[in-house]
Structure formats: C-alpha cells, structure tokens
C-alpha positions in Angstrom: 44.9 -74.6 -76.8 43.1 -74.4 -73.6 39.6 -74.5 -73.6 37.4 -72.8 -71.0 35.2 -75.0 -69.0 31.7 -73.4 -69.8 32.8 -74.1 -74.1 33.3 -77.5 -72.8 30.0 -78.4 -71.7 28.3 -77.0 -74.6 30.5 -79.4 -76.6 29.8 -82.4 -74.9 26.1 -81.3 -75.1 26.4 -81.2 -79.1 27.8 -84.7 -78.8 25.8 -86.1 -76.7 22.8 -84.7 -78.5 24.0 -86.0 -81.9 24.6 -89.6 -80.3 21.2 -89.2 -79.4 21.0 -88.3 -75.7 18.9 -85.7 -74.7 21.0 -83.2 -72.8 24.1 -82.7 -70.7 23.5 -85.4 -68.3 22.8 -88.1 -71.1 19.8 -89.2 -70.2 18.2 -91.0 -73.1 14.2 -90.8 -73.7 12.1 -93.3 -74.7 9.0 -91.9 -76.9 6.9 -93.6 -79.3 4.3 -91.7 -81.6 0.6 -92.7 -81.4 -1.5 -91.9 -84.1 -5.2 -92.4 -85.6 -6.5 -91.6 -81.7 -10.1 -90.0 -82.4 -10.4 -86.6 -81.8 -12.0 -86.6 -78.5 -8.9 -88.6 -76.9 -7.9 -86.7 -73.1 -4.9 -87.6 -71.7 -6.2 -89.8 -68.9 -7.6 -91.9 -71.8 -4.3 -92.4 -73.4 -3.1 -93.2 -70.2 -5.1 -95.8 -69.1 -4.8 -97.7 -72.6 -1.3 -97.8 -71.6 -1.3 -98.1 -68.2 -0.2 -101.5 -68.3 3.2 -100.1 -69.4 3.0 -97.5 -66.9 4.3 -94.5 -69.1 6.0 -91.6 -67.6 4.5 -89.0 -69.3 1.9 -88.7 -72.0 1.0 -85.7 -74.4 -1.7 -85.6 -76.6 -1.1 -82.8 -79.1 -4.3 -80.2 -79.1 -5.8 -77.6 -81.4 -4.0 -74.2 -80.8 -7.8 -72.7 -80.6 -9.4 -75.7 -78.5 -7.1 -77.3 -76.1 -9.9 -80.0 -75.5 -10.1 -81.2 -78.9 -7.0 -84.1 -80.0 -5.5 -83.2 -83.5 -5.4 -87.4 -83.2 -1.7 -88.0 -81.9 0.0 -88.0 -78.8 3.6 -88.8 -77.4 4.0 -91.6 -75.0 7.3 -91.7 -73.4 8.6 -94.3 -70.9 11.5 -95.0 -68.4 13.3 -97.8 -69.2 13.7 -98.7 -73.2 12.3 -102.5 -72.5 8.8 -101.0 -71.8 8.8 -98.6 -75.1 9.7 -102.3 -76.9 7.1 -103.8 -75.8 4.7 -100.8 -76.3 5.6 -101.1 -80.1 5.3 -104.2 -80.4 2.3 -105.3 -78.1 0.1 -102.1 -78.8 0.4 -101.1 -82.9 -3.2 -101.8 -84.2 -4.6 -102.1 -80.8 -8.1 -100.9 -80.4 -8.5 -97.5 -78.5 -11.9 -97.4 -76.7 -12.3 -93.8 -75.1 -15.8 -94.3 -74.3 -17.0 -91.6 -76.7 -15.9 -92.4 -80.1 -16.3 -95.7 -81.7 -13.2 -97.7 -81.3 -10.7 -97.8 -83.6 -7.4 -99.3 -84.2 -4.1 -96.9 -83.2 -0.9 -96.8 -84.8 1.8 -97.3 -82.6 5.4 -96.1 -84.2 9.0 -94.7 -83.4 9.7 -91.1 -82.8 13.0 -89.4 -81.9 12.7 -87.1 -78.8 13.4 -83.4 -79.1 10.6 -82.5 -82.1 12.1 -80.5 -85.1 12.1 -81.2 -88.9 15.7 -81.1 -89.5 16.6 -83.6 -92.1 19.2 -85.7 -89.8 16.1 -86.3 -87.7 13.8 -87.2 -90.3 16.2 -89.8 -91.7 17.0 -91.0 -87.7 13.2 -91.4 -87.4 12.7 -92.7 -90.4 15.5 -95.5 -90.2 14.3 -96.7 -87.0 10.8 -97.1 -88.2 12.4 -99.0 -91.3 13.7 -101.2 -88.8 10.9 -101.5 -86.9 8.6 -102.6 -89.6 11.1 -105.3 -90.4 10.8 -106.3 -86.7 7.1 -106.4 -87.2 6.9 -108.5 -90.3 9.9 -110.9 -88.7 7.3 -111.7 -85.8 4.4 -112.0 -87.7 6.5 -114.6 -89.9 7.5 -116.3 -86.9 3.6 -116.5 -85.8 2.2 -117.8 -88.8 5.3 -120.9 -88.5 4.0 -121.8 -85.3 0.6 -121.5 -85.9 1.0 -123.6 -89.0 3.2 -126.0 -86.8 0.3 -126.4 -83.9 -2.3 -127.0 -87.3 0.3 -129.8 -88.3 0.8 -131.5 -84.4 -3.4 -131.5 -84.1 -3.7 -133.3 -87.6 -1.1 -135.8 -86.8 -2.9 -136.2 -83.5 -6.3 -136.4 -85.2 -4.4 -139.0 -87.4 -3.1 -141.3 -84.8 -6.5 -141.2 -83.1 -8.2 -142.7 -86.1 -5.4 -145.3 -86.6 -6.0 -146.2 -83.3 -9.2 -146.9 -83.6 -9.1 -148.6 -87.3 -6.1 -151.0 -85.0 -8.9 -151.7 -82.2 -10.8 -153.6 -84.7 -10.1 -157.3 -85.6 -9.0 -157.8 -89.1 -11.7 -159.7 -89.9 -14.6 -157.9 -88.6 -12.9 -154.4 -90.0 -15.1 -154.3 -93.2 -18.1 -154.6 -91.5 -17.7 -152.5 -88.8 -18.1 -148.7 -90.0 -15.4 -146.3 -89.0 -15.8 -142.1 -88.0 -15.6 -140.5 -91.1 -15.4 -143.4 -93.5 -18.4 -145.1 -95.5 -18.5 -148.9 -95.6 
C-alpha cells in the first residue's frame, strides 16, 4: 500500500511527538516549571535569577485582564538538557529577590513542553517529577554522609591533637601539669 508523502510526515510527526520530541524536525525542549514567584515577578527578573544558566526563553504566565501582574509561575526553557539538570537541581528552594516583594523561596520542578491536560501528559509529567524527587532526596542523603564524614575527620583531628599534647609531657610530671579541657 503506497503511502503519499504528505500522510508520511504527519506520521512521523505523531511519533516523534509521542517519543517526546516536539515537532517534525525532532528537536527536543528543555522546560522546567517555576512556581511560588510573587506576583509582581517580570520577565527580566526571572531571567536574571537564572542568568547564570543562560535560558533560552522565559515566560511568566500573566492575568488575562492585567498582563503586568504574575499569576506566580513561569516556564524556563533551555538549550542543551545539561543546563535544565542543573537548573533543577541547583535552583529548587532558591530564594527569588525581585526587588519589590519580600524574597521567598521558588519551586523549581519538571514540565513536559507542549501544555495540555491530556492524561498521557499528566502521568509523563508526573513520572518524571517522581523521579526527580528521588534524585533530590538521593543527593541530599549523599550530603548529609559527607558532611557527617568531615564532622568525623575534625574530631579525630581534634583527638590526635590532644594526644599529642598529653605525649609532649613527661610521664612523671603529667599529673601535675593541667591539660586543655581536663581538670587535674
């Protein structure tokens, strides 16, 4: 059965738009959800909390009747997947100082591009923030190990130190000598 060449394209767009690619030439986006912004959050604000990253594109959702006022979320999207990574995991609970409001911490989370409510993009999103949270509590696990590791190292240090001092002292003079820390 032959198949005529526009039909074709619009097929390959259906795959490539389940496999998650935006469009015909595949091009995947990169677009994580920010939320709690206050409601006086512009663009350029956004932007230069994240310029570090240097997003793409940003849009912060509006009211319909005041296109001034933030509704409190906005879309970040980046070029490469490596910078969205380290968006999510380097700005979630950052604090967002606009200069107007007080600051306030910003939730930083995973969005699929392409907007919707279609239940196969709710689970997608949903999924991926599963997975993400596990990412999140994995690092934080990892954290508190090391930090509990460098606690350990100083009080072995701190140990040694004292030892050292306790060896610098003659046997016999040791109990009349007072030590740091120690009464005689």
């Amino acid at each position: 059965m032959a198949v005529d060449p526009p039909a074709a394209k619009n097929e390959e767009a259906a795959a490539g738009a389940e496999n998650g690619d935006d469009g015909p030439a595949g091009k995947s986006r990169f677009i994580a959800f920010i939320g709690n912004l206050p409601y006086s959050a512009t663009k350029e604000s956004v932007s230069a909390h994240f310029v570090s990253l240097r997003p793409s594109d940003v849009r912060v959702l509006t009211e319909r009747g005041n296109p001034k006022k933030c509704r409190g979320m906005a879309f970040v999207e980046f070029d490469n997947y490596d910078r969205m990574k380290t968006c999510l995991e380097k700005f979630h609970h950052t604090e967002f100082n606009d200069g107007i409001s007080p600051v306030r911490k910003i939730n930083v989370e995973l969005t699929a591009g392409g907007g919707g409510k279609t239940a196969d993009r709710q689970d997608k999103i949903k999924e991926k923030n599963r997975k993400l949270n596990e990412e999140r509590i994995r690092r934080t696990q990892r954290e508190e190990a090391a930090k509990l590791e460098r606690q350990k190292e100083a009080k072995a240090k701190a140990q040694t130190v004292e030892e050292k001092e306790e060896n610098d002292i003659h046997p016999s003079r040791r109990g009349r000598v007072p030590v740091r820390g120690k009464k005689w």
